[in-house]
N, C-alpha and C positions, 0 to 999 in steps of 0.2 A: 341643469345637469353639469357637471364638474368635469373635470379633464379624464379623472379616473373614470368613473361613471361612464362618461362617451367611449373609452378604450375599453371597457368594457363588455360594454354593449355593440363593437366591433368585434371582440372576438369572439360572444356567442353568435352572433350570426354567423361568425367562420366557421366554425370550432361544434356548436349547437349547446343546449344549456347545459346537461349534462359532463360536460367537459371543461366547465368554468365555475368552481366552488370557489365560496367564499364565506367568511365568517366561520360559524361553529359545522359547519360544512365539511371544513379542514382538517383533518385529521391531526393530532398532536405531533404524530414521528413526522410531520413536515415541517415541526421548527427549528428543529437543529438535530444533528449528527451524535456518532457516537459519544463524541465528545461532553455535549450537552451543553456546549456554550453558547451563549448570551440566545436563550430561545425566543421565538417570535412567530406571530402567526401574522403569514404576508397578505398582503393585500388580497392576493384571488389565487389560485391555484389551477393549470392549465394540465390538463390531461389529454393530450394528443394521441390519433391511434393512428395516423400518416406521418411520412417524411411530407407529404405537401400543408399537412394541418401545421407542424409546426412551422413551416417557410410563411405561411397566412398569419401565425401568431406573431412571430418574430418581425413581419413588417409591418405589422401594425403597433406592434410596440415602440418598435424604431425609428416610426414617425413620430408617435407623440412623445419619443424620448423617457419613455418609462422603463425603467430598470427590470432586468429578468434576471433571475438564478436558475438555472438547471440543476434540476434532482433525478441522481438515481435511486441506490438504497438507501441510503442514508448510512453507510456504516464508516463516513473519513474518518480520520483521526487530527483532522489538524483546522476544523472550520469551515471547508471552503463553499456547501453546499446549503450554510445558515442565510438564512432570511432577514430582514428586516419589515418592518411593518410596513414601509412605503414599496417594497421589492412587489412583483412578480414571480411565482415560483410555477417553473416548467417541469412537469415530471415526466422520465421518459418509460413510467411503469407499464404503459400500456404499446408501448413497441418492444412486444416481446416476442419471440419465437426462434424457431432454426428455419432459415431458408432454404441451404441447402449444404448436402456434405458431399463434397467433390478428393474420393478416396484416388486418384489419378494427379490430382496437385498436393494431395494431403491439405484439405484446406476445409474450412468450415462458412460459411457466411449466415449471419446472425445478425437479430437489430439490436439493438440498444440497449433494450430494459429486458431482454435476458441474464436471467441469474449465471453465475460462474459452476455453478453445481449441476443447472440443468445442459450445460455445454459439455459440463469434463462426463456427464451420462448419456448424452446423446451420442459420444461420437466413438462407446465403448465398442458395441459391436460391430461397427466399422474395422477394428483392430487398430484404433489410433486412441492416445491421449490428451488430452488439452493441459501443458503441466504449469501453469499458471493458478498458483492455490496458495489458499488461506484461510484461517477461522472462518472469514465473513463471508463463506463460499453460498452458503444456502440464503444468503440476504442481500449481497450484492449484487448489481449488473455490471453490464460486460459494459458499457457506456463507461460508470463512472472510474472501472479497473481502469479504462483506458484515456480516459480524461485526466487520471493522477496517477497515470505511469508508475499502475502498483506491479510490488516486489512480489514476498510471500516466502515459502520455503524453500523451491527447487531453480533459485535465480542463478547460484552457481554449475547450474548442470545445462540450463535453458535461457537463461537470462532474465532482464524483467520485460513488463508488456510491449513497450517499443520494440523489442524483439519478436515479437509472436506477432506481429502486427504487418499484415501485409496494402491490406486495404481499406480506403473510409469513405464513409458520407458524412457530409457536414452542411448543417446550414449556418449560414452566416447571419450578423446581426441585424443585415435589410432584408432578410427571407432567400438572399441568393446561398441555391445549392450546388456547395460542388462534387458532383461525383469521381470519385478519386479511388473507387473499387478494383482491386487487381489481385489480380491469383500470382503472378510472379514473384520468383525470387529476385531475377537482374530487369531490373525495369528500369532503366536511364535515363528519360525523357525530362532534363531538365529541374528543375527545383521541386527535392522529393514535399508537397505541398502537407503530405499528413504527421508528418513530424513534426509540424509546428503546432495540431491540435492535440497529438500525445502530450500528456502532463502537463497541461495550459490549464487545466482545473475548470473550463469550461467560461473560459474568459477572452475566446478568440472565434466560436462557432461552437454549435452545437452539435453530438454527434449521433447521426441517428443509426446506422449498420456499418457494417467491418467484415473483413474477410481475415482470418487470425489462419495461423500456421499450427498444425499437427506433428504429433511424434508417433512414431511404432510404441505399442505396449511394452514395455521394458520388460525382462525374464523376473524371474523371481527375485527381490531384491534383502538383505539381509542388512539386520541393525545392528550395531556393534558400539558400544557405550565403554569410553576409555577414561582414565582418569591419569593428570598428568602433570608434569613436575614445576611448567610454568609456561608464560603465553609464547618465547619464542618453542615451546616445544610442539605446541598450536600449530602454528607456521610450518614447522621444518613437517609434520606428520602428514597436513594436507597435501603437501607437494609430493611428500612421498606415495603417498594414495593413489595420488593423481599420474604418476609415472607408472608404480605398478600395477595397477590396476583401472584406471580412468578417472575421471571428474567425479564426482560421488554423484547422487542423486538431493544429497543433503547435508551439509556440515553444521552442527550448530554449537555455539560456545557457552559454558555455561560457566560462572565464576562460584568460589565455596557460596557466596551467600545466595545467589540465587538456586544454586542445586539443592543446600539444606531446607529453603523455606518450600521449594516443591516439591520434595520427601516428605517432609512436615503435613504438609496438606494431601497425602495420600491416605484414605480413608483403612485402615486394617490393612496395610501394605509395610514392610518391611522395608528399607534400604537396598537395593539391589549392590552397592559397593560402598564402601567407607563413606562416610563424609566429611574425612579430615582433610581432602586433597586439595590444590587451591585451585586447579583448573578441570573441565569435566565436557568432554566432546561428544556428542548422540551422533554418529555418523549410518549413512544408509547408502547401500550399496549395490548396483545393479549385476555386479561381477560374481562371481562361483565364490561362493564360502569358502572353498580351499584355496582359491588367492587370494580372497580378505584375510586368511588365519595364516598364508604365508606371511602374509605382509605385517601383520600384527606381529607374527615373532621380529621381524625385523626391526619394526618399532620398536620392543620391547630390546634387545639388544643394543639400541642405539639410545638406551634412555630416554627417548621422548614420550613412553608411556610405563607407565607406572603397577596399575591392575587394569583390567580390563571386563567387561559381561558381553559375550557375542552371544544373541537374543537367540534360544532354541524353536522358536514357535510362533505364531503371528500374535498370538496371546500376550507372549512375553516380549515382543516387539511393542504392542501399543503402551504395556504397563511401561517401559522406557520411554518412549514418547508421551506418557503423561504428564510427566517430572518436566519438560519440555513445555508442555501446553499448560503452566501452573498460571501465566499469562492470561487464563481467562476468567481468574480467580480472584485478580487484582481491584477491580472494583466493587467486589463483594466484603473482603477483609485487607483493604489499605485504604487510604486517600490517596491515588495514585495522578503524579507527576512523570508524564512520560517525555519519554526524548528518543528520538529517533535519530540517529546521525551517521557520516561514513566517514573512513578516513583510510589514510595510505593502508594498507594492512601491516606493515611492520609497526608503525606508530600506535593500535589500538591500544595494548597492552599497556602503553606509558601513558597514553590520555587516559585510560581507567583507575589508573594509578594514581594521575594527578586530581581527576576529579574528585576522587575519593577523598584526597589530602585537602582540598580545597575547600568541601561540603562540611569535611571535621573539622577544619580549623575555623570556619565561620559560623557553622550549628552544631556543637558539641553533643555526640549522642544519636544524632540525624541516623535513617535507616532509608540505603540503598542499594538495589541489585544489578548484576551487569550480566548482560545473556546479549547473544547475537549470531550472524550467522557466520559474520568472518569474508568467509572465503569471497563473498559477492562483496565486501569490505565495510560491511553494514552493524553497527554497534545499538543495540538498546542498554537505556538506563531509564531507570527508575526509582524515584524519588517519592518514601511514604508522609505527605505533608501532614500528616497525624504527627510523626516524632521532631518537626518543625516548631517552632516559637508557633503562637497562635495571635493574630491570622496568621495563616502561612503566607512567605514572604517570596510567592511564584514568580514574580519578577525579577527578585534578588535573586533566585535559584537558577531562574534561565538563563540571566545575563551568564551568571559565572560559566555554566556548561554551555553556554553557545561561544563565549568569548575564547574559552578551552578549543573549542571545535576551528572556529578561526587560527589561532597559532599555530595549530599544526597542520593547515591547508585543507581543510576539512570539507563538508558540506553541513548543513544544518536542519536538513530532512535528507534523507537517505530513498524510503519509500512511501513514507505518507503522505508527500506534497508539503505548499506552502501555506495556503487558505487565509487565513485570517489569525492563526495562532501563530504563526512562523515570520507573517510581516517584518515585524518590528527589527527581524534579529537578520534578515536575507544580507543584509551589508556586510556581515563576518565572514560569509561564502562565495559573495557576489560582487566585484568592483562596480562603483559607479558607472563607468563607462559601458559597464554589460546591462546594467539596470536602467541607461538609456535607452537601450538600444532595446530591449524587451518591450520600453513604453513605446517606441516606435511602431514598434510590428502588431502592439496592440491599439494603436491609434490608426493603424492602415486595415484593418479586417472589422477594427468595430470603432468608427471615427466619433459616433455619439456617446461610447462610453454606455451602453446600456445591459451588457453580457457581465455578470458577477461581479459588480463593482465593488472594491476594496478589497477586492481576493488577490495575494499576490504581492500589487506593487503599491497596492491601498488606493 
């Protein structure tokens, strides 16, 4: 019997058979991510229904030094939860549920491999929100939201997961578990320890429940779709928002070409405003209509807005917001090259600028889109490797837009994490000396190197 074979057959006796597929066993969505890169079917596939079954898997992994990747839904965007054929892949699908909703702390506690959808529904009749959201809300868990410190829509009003994050359980790469659960807001006791497994991509401990943080139901909130004369007029409206009326619940930025191709792609739907304008904001707002419609005139007086559609209806709110979600259209009719990246917020406007200058001068003809959220300082692009030389030259295309990203003090993933897609390029946002110092912390929680290896720091 072989090394695997024996670690094996450790873990069905912990674990039981049922809980240790392998082979055609395996289901497909267990070889890679949204992404779809480099798929693999891993050695065996661990399906835990305890925080003590996975502490019994992970030490017996960590003795024989056999590598493990943690899975939640599979929906990253950037590698980090691909397999390899020699890996171990741990799913935490089957720690799922609500534990419990503590309406007195506004708090939720929940395991792992609860979806994001069955959290923001569980905790409606309570009178609370969970406002951490995103497409992949009905397919992800709260595990791996919270292991790649995802964004979403309502980061500028709420922030992202590290914020909503009060408490964790984690097991570590020898089966030690630390309970790190806390309903508090001010909890001082020394080195906040679950900060180090947010957005570690599951490369530091494993996380099996969380106590996440709740909001009041917000009043009724209204959409309001501006069109406007250019990106610093972006800038100056947000703040203006933001002064008379509060934080929005949502800003998002839409450049001409991204606003015309998801007009385009509306089925028997009409343009709701021009699409000659270069800049286009879907803003959503928790504030009384008659101070958004003050505030609008004011915009509109100050030239930072141009026309305007404030949505009469929730009907007429979602058809605004579809133009928005054209996003999930892109791998149906593009070859879509995505980039996720942040930057000062005054700077985005001239790095969209420059990218653009840089994609045309070096693929003449090349076809890309710029949307983002802004105000959290978050930029998507979009690069369709269909209007690319063939093969498409993804290397050449990223260097340039991550090296862009670097010059102007940038980051290099924003909200999708690092994984395995973003490795190569972490040096344009990341000095040496920090990327020591990462391999430090990851060589004192997992000294054998057995938790997602090559995710990261490779």
């Amino acid at each position: 019997m072989n090394d695997l074979q024996q670690t094996l057959e450790q873990l069905r006796q912990a674990l039981g058979d049922a809980a240790v597929l392998t082979g055609a066993d395996i289901s497909q969505r267990h070889y890679s991510d949204w992404t779809g890169h480099a798929p693999a079917c891993p050695a065996a596939l661990l399906l835990p229904r305890t925080t003590e079954q996975v502490a019994s898997a992970l030490r017996i992994c960590n003795d024989a030094q056999q590598s493990v990747v943690p899975q939640g839904g599979m929906t990253g965007l950037a590698g980090g939860a691909v397999p390899r054929e020699t890996d171990i892949a741990l799913s935490l699908e089957r720690l799922r549920g609500i534990e419990e909703i503590d309406p007195a702390a506004a708090t939720i506690s929940v395991w792992a491999g609860t979806t994001l959808e069955e959290i923001q529904q569980a905790v409606v009749d309570a009178g609370f929100v969970f406002p951490l959201d995103l497409g992949a809300r009905g397919s992800c868990q709260i595990g791996g939201n919270i292991a790649t410190n995802a964004g979403g829509n309502a980061v500028i009003r709420y922030g992202m997961t590290r914020d909503l994050v009060l408490g964790l359980e984690v097991v570590l790469a020898d089966g030690r578990v630390l309970n790190l659960l806390n309903k508090m807001i001010k909890n001082n006791c020394g080195y906040d320890l679950k900060q180090c497994f947010i957005g570690s991509e599951g490369t530091l401990g494993v996380i099996t429940r969380a106590v996440l943080k709740l909001a009041p139901t917000p009043g009724e909130t209204t959409t309001l779709l501006c069109a406007l004369p250019d990106y610093a007029s972006a800038v100056s409206l947000l703040r203006r928002v933001q002064r008379s009326v509060g934080t929005p619940q949502a800003y998002e930025l839409m450049w001409q070409d991204f606003f015309r191709l998801g007009v385009s792609w509306l089925e028997n739907t009409a343009a709701p405003i021009s699409l000659d304008y270069p800049l286009y904001v879907l803003l959503e707002s928790a504030s009384s209509r008659e101070s958004l419609e003050q505030t609008l005139e004011e915009a509109f007086g100050a030239g930072e807005v141009v026309d305007a559609v404030l949505a009469s209806s929730e009907t007429q709110a979602r058809a605004l917001w579809k133009i928005r979600e054209a996003t999930g259209e892109f791998p149906l009719r593009m070859t879509p090259l995505n980039f996720d990246v942040s930057l000062p917020i005054g700077l985005i406007g001239d790095f969209a600028e420059r990218c653009r200058q840089r994609l045309e001068q070096r693929w003449p003809g090349n076809h890309s889109v710029y949307f983002g959220h802004i105000g959290d300082s978050n930029l998507h692009l979009t690069v369709d490797c269909a209007s690319l030389p063939q093969p498409a030259p993804i290397l050449e295309v990223e260097e340039l837009v991550y090296s862009a990203v670097g010059e102007l003090g940038g980051s290099v993933s924003a909200e999708h994490g690092i994984g395995l897609l973003k490795r190569e390029f972490l040096h344009h946002s990341v000095s040496l000396e920090a990327r020591q110092a990462m391999q430090q912390l990851k060589d004192c929680f997992d000294p054998k190197g057995i938790l997602n290896p090559g995710k990261i720091l490779g």
